[in-house]
C-alpha positions in Angstrom: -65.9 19.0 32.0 -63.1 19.4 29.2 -64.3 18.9 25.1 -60.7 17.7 24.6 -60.5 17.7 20.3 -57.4 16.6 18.5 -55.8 19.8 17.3 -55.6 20.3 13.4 -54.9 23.2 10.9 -58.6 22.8 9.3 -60.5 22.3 12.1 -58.9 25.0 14.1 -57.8 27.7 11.4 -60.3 30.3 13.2 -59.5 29.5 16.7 -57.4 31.7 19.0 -56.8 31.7 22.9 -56.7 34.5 25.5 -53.6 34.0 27.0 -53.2 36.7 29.1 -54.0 36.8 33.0 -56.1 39.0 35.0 -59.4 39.0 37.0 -61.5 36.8 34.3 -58.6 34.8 33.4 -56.8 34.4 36.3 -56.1 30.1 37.0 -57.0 30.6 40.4 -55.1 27.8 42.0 -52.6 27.8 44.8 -49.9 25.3 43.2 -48.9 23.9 39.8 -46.9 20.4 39.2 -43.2 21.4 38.4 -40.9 18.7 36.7 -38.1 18.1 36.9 -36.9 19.5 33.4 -38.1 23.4 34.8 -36.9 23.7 37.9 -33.6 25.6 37.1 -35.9 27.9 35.8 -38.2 28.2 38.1 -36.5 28.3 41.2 -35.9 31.8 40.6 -39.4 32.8 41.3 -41.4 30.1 43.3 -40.8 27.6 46.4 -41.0 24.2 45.1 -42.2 22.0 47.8 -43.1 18.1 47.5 -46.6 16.9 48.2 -48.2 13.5 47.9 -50.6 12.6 45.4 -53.7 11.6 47.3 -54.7 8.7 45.0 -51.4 7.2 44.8 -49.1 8.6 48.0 -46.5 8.7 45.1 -44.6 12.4 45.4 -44.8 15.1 43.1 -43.1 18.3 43.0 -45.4 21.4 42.7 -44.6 25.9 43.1 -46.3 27.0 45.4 -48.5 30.1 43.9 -50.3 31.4 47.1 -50.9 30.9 50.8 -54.9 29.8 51.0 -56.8 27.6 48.6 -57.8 29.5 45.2 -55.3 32.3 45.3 -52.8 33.0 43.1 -50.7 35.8 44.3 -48.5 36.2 40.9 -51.4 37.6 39.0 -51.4 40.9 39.5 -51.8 43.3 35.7 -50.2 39.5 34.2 -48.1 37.4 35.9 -45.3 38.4 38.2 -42.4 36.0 37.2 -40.2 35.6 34.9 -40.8 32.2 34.2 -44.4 30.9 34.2 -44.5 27.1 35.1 -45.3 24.9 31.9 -48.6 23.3 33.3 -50.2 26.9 33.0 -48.2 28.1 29.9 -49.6 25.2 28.0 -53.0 27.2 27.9 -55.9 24.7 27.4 -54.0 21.7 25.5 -52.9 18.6 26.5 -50.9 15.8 25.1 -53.0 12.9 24.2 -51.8 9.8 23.0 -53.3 7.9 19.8 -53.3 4.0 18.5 -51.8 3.8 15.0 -50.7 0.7 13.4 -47.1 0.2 12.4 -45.3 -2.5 11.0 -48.1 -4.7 12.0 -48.2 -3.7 15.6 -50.4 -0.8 17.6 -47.7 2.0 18.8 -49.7 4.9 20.9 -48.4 8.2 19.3 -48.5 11.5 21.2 -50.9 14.3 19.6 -51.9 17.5 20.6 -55.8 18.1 21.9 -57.4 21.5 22.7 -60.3 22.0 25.5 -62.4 23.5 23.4 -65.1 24.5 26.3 -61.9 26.9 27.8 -62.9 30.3 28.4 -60.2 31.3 26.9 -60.7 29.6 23.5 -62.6 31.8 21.2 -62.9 32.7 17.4 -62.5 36.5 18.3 -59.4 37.8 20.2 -56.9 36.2 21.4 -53.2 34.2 19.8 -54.1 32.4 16.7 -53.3 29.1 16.5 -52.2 28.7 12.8 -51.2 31.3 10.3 -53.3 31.5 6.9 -50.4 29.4 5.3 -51.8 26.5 8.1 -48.3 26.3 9.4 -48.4 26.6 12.9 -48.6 30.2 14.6 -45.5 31.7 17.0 -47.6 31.3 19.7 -48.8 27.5 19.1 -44.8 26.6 18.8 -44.7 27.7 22.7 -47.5 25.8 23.3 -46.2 22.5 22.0 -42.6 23.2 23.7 -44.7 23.5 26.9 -45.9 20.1 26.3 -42.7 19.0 25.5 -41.7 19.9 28.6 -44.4 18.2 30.4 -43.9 15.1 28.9 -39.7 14.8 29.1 -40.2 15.9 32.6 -43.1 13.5 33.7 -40.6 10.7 32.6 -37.9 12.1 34.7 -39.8 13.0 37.8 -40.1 9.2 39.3 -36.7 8.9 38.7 -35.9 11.7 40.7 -38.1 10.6 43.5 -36.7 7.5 43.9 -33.2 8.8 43.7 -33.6 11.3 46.8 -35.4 8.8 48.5 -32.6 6.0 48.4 -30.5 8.6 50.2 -33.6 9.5 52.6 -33.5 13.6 51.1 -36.5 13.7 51.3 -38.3 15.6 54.5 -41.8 17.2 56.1 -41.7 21.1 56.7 -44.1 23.2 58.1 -44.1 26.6 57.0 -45.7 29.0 59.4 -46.5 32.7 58.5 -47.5 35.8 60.2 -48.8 38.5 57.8 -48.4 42.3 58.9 -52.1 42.5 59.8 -51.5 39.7 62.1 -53.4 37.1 60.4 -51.4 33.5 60.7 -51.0 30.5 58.1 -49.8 27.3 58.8 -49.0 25.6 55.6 -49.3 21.9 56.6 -49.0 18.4 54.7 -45.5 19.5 52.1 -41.7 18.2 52.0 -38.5 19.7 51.1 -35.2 18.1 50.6 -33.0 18.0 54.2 -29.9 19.8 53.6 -28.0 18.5 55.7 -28.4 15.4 54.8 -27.4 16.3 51.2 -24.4 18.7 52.4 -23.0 15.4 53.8 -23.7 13.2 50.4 -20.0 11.3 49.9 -18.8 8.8 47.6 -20.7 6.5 45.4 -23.9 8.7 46.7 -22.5 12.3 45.7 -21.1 10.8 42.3 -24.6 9.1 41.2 -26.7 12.7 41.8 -23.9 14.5 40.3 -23.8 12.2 37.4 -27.6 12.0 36.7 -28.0 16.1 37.5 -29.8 15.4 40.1 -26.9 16.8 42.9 -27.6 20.3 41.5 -31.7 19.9 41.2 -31.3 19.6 44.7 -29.9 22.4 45.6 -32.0 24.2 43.2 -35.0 23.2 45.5 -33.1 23.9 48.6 -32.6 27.6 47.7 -36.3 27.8 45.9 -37.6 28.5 49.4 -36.4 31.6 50.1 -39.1 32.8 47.6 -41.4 31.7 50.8 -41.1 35.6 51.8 -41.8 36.6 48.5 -45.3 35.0 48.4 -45.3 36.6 52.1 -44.7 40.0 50.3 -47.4 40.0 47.8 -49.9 39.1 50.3 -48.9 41.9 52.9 -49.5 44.0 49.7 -53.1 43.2 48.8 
């Protein structure tokens, strides 16, 4: 289990984090969440697909990292994107929210925590967190614009939902591979926007997703999957 502790300059001066990725430090997972806020950016590297969340049915948008459970295929001597996906570039913090009174009333305030039972969180080698003036180090000014990230974009995702749903976007696919050495994956249980449903978007519908940025997130998604063969590609060459 995580030892979440709120992150502070005296507490933390000696801490650093591992952050690169390899064999030991590897996140082996198949898919990250993706919001809504990254995928310009990412869509030059990964297929985003939609998948429900099982607790809630509710969609979220995720990359998809590898073809079986526990594999990552863009770790390979680091990772092999350009862009690496904010859930995994925030290393082990999260945004935690605390009580605080103001003007008489409770207000929940965000705040930085660190899993302080990480692998990767050490004393020895690694990215400090703060320099020795207790200003916060180059590498813990990524960390919080990764939570930034998460947090503008976790606002913005529903509302994306919901928007492609009004104008039925939203679809199943199936994506069915054959690897060189003949083995065959079928990638089951994902969604994808239909495009032809959105290349036929008119009036009051167009405008809205073109308005909100949404029109071209779309499209963004759409194209993502071409990087289907590229996941393809790095598992013919294991």
């Amino acid at each position: 289990m995580a030892n979440h502790d709120i992150l502070d300059n005296k507490n933390h001066k000696d801490i650093k984090v591992i952050t690169h990725f390899d064999g030991k430090f590897s996140e082996k997972i198949n898919s990250a969440l993706i919001f809504p806020t990254e995928i310009k950016a990412a869509q030059r590297d990964y297929p985003i697909l939609f998948i429900k969340n099982p607790e809630t049915g509710q969609f979220q948008s995720v990359v998809l990292l590898g073809l079986v459970a526990n594999e990552n295929l863009y770790i390979n001597n680091g990772w092999q994107a350009s862009y690496i996906p904010a859930m995994i570039n925030k290393g082990p913090f999260i945004i935690g929210f605390e009580e605080k009174q103001e003007n008489g009333e409770k207000v929940k305030q965000p705040i930085v925590a660190i899993d302080m039972d990480s692998p990767r969180v050490n004393k020895e080698s690694g990215e400090p967190l703060f320099l020795e003036s207790g200003q916060p180090s180059p590498y813990l000014v990524q960390v919080n614009q990764s939570l930034k990230t998460l947090h503008e974009g976790s606002q913005l995702s529903q509302q994306m939902f919901d928007a492609f749903l009004t104008h039925d976007l939203i679809e199943p696919i199936s994506l069915n591979i054959e690897l060189n050495n003949g083995e065959k994956i079928s990638l089951e249980g994902n969604y994808t926007i239909n495009e032809e449903k959105l290349s036929k978007l008119k009036g009051d519908a167009l405008n809205e997703l073109h308005t909100s940025g949404l029109l071209r997130v779309a499209y963004f998604i759409t194209a993502s999957l071409d990087n289907v063969q590229r996941l393809v590609d790095f598992k013919n060459n294991l």
